[in-house]
Backbone bond lengths (Angstrom), bond angles and torsions (degrees), N, CA, C in turn:
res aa  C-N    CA-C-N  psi(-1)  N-CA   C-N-CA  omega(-1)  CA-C   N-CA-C  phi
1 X - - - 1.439 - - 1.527 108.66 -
2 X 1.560 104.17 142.91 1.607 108.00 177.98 1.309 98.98 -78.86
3 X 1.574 101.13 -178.54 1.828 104.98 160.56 1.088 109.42 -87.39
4 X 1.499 120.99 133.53 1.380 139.67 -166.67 1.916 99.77 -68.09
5 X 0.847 141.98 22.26 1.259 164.07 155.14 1.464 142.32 -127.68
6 X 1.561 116.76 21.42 0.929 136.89 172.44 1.478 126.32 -50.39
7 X 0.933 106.55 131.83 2.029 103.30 -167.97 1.672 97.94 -166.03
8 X 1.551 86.66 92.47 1.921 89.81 -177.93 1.548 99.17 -77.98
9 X 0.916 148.27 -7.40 1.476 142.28 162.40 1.881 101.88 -47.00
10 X 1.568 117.82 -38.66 1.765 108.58 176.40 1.730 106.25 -88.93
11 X 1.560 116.10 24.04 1.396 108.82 157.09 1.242 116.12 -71.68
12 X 1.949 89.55 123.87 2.030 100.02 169.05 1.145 127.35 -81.63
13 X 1.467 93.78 -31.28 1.770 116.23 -160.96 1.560 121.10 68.84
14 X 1.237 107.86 38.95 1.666 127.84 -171.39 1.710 113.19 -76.27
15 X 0.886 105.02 130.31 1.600 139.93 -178.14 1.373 104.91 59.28
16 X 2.095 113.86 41.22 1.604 95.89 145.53 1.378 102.28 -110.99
17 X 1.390 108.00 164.98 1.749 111.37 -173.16 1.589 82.45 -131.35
18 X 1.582 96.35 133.86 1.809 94.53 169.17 1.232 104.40 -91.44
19 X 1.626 132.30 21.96 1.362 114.86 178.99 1.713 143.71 83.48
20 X 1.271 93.52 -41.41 1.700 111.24 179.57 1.309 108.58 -123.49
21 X 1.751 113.34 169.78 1.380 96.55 164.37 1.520 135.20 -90.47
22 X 1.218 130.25 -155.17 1.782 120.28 176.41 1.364 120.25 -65.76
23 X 1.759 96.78 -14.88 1.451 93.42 -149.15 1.689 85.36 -91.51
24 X 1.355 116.20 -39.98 1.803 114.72 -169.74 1.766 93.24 -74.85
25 X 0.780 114.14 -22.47 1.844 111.07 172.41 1.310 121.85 -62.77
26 X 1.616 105.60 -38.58 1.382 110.90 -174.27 1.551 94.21 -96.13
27 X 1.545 142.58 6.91 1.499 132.56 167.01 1.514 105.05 -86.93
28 X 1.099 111.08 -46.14 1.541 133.62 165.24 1.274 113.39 -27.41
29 X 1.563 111.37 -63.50 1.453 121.32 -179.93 1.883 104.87 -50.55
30 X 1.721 99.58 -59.66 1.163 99.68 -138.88 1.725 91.11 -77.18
31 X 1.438 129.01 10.63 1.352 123.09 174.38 1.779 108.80 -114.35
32 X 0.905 119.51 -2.41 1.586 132.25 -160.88 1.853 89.54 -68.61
33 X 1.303 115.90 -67.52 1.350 131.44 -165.64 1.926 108.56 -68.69
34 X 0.660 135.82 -67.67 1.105 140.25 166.09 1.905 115.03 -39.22
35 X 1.145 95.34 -44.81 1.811 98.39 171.81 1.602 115.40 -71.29
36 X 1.795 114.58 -10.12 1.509 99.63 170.10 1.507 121.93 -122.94
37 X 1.445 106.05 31.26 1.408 128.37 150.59 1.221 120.43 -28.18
38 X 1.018 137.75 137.18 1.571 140.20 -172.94 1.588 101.14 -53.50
39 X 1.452 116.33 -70.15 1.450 132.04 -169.07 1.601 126.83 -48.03
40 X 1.988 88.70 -18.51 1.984 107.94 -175.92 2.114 90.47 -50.84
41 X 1.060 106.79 163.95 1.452 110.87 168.45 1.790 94.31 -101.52
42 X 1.511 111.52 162.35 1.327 100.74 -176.08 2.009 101.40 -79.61
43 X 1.094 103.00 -20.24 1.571 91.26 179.82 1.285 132.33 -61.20
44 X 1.385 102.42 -40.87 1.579 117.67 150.70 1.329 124.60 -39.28
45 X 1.201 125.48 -42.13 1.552 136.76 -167.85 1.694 79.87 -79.69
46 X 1.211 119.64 -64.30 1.581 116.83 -164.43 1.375 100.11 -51.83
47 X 1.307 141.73 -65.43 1.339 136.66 -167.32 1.926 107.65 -62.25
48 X 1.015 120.47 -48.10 1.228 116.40 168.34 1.416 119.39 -43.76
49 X 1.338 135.06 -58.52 1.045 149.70 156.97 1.330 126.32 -35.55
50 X 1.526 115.68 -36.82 1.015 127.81 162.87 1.745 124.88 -82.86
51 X 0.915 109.61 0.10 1.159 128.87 169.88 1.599 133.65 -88.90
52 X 1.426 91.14 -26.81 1.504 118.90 167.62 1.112 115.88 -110.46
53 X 1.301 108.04 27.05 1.904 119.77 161.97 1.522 112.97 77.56
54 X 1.387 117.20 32.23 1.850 105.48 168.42 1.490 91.86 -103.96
55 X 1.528 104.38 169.36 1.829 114.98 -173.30 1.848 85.88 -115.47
56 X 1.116 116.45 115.39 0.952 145.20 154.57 1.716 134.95 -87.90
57 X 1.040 167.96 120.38 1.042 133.08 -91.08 1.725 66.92 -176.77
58 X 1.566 113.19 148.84 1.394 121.73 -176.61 1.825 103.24 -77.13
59 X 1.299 94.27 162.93 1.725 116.81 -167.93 1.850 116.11 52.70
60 X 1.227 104.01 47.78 1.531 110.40 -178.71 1.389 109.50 -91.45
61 X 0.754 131.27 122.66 1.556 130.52 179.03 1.926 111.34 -103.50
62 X 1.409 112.72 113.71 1.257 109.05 -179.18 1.579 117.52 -123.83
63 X 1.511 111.90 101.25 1.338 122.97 -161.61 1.319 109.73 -63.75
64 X 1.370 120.36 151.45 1.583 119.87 -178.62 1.893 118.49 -68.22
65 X 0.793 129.77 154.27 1.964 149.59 -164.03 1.630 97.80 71.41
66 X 1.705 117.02 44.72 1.472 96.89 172.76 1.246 103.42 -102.52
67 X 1.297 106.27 137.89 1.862 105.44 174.13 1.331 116.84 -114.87
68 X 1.363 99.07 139.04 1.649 109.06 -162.13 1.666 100.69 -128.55
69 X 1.155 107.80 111.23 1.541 106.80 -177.28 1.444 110.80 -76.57
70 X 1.673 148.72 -52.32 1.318 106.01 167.13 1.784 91.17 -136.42
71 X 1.175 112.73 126.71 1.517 116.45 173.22 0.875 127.56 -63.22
72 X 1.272 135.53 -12.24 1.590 143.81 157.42 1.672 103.51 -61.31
73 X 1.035 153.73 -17.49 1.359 176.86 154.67 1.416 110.96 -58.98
74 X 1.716 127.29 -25.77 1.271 131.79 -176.66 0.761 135.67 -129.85
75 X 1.759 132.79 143.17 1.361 133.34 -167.25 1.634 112.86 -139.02
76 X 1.005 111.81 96.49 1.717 123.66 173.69 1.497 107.04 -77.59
77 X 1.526 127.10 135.53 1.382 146.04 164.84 1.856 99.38 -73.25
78 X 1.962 102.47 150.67 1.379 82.84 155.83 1.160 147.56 -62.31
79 X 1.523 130.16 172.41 1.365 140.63 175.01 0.989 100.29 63.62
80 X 1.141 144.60 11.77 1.947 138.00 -175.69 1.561 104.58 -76.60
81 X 1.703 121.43 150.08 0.804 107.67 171.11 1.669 108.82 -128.80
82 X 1.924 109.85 165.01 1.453 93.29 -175.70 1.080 104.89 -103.05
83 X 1.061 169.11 -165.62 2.118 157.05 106.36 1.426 114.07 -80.44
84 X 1.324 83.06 148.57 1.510 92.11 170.37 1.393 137.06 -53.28
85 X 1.166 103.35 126.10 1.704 109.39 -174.05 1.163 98.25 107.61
86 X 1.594 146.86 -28.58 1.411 124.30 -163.42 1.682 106.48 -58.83
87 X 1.752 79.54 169.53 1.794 96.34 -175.84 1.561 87.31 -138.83
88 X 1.449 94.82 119.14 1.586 105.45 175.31 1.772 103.80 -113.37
89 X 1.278 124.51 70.12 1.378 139.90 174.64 1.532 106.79 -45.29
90 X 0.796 143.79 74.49 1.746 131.18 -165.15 1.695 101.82 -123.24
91 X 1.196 104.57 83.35 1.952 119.67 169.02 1.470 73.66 -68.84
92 X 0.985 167.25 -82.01 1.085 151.15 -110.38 2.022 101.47 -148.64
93 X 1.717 102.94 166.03 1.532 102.39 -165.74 1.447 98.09 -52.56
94 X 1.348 111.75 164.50 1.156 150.07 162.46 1.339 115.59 -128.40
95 X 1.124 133.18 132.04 1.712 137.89 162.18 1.087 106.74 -120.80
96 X 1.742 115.85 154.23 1.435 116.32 179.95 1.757 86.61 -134.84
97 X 1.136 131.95 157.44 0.835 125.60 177.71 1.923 116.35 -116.33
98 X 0.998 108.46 -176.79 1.876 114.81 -162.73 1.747 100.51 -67.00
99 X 1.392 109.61 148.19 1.382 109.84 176.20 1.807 111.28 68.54
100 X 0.892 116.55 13.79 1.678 125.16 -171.60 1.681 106.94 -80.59
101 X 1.348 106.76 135.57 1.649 108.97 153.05 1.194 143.39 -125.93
102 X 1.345 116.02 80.86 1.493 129.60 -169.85 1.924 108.71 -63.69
103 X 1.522 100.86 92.15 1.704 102.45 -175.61 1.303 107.02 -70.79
104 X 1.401 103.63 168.94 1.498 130.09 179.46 1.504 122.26 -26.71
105 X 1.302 153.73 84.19 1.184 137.34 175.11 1.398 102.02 117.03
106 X 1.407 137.75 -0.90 1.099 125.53 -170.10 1.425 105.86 -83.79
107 X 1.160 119.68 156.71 1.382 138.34 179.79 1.587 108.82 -119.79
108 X 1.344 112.89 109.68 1.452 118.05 141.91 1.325 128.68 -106.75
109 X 1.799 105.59 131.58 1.601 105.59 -153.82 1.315 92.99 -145.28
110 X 1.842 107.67 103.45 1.356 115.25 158.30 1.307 147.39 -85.33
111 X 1.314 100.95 31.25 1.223 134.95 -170.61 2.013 122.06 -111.34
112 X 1.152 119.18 151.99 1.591 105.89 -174.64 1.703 82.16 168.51
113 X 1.663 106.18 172.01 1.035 143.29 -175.36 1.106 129.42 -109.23
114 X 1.531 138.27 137.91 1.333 124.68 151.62 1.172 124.58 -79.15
115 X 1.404 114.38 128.47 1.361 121.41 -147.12 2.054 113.57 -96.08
116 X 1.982 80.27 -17.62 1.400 87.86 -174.44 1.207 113.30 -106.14
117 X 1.808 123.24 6.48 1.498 152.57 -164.30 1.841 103.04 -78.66
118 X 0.758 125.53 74.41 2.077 115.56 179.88 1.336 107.83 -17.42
119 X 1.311 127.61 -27.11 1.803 118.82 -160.42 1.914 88.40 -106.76
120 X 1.424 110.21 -12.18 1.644 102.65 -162.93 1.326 97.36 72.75
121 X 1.105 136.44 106.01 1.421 131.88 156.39 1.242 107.00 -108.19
122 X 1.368 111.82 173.29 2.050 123.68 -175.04 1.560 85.12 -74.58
123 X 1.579 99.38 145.80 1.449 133.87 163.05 1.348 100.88 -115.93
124 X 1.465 146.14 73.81 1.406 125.87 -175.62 1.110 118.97 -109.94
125 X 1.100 132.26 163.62 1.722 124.14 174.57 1.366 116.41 178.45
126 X 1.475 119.45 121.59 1.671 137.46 -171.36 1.669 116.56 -50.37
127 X 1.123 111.15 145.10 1.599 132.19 -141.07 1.901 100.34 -145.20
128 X 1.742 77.02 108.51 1.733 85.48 -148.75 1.801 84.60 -110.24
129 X 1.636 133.76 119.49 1.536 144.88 151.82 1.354 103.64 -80.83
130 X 1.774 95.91 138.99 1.755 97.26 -169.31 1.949 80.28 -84.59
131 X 1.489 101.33 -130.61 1.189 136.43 -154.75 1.696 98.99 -109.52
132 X 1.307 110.53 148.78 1.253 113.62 -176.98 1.993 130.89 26.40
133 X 1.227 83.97 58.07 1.413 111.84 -175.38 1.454 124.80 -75.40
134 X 1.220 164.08 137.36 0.988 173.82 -65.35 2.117 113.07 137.43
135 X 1.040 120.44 78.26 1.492 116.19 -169.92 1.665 99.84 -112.02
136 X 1.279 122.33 78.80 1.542 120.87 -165.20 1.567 121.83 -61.59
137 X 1.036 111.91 154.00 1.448 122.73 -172.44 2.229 100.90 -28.76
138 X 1.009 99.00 143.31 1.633 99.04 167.34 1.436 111.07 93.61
139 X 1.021 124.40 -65.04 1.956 161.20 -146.25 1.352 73.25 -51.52
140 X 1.837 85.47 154.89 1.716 96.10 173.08 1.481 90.63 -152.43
141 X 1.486 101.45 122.85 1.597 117.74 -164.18 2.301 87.39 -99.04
142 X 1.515 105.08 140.76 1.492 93.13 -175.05 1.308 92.41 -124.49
143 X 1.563 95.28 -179.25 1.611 126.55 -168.05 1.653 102.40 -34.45
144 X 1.203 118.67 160.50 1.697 118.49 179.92 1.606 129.28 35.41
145 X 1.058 117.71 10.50 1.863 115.90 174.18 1.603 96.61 -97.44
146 X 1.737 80.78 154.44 1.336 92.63 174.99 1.858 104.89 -141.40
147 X 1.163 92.32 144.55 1.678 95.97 -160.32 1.584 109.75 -121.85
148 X 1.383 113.76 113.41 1.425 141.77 -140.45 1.633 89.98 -77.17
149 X 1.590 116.03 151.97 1.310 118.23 178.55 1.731 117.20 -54.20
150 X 1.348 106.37 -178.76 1.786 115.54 -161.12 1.504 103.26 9.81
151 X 1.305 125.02 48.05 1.702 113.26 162.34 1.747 111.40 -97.43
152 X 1.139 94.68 149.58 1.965 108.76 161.62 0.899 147.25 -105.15
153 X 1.304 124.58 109.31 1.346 107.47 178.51 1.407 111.55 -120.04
154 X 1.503 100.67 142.69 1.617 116.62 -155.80 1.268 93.94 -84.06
155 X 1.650 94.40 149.38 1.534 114.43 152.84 1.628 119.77 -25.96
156 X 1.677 104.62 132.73 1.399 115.31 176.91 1.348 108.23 64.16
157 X 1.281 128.60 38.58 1.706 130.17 -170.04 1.303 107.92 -130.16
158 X 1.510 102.59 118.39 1.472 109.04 179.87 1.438 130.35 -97.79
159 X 1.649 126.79 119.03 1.738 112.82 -146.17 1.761 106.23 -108.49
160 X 0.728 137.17 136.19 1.156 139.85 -138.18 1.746 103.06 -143.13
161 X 1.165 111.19 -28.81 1.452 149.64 -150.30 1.306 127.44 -133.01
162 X 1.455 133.53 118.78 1.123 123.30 153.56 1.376 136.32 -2.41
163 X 1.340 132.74 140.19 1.357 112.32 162.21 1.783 115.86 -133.41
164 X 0.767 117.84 156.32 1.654 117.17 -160.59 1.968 91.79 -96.42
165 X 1.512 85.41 139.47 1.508 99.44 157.32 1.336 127.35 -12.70
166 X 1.365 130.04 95.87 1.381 105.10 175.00 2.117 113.40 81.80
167 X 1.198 91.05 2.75 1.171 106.30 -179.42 1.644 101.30 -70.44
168 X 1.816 124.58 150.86 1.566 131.74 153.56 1.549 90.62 -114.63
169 X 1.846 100.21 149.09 1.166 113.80 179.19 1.900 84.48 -149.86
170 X 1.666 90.45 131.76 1.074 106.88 -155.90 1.723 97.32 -122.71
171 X 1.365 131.75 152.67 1.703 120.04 161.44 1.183 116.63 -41.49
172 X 1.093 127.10 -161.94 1.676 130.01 -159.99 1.885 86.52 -117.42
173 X 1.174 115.27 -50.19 1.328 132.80 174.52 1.514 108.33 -50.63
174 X 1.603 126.07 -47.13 1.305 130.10 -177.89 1.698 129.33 -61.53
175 X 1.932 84.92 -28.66 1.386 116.70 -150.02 1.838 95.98 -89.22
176 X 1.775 101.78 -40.90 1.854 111.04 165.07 1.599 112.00 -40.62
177 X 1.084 110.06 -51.76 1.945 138.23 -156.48 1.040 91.00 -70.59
178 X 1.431 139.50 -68.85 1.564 146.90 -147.26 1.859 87.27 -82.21
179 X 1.362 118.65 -57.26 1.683 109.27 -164.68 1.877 98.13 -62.26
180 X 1.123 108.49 -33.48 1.303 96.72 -179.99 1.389 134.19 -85.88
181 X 1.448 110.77 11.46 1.507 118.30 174.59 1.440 106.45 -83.91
């Protein structure tokens, strides 16, 4: 339930900081789209990126339609890879850690609302991948989890939650199928 007095017209957007100023925000913008063009090479994307302050970590591979809302906000381990289509939303840090595979379409989004706030205010909070990670095509890892080394989480899986070391986190639908075999 919202607050029965909700009126996003008194949204402040109080205690997120995007970090930079308008002016590297608005270069950001106007290079963000054009850098995940099919044809970009991924090294390019890495040096660009790195240029706008994310720690990127050697042998990263970052496939083209990835969207990265502000790279000063992000830190990839080596050999990690991103897929195409991800959406790495990060109002706030994000880490990915070394050996990582962020598949096709996945969304990480450290970002959210207070739901019970009248103006909606930011609920945000950083979204930390250990080491040898597994983030399957679809999955949408959210605001504040942090997801323990060699864990999985399956395709179409939404994380809400912690995940333990070595942990699989499967749909709710996946999770029926597998207990019932």
């Amino acid at each position: 339930m919202t607050h029965p007095d909700m009126n996003l017209g008194r949204f402040g957007g109080a205690g997120y900081n995007k970090g930079r100023s308008v002016f590297i925000q608005a270069v950001w913008m106007a290079v963000r789209t054009p850098l995940s063009l099919w044809w970009v090479p991924s090294g390019i994307r890495v040096r660009v990126l790195r240029a706008f302050g994310a720690e990127i970590g050697t042998g990263v591979l970052i496939r083209h339609d990835v969207r990265i809302h502000w790279p000063w906000k992000l830190s990839v381990g080596n050999n990690s890879w991103i897929g195409e289509g991800a959406w790495i939303l990060n109002l706030e840090p994000v880490r990915i850690g070394h050996d990582c595979c962020v598949s096709q379409q996945a969304l990480l989004c450290s970002g959210s609302h207070q739901r019970r706030s009248s103006s909606f205010e930011f609920d945000n909070a950083p979204i930390s991948i250990g080491d040898r990670v597994w983030i399957a095509t679809r999955s949408i890892v959210l605001r504040g989890v942090t997801i323990g080394d060699n864990a999985v989480v399956g395709a179409n899986t939404v994380v809400s939650r912690d995940v333990e070391p070595s942990g699989l986190v499967l749909p709710v639908a996946a999770e029926r199928q597998s207990a019932a075999s």
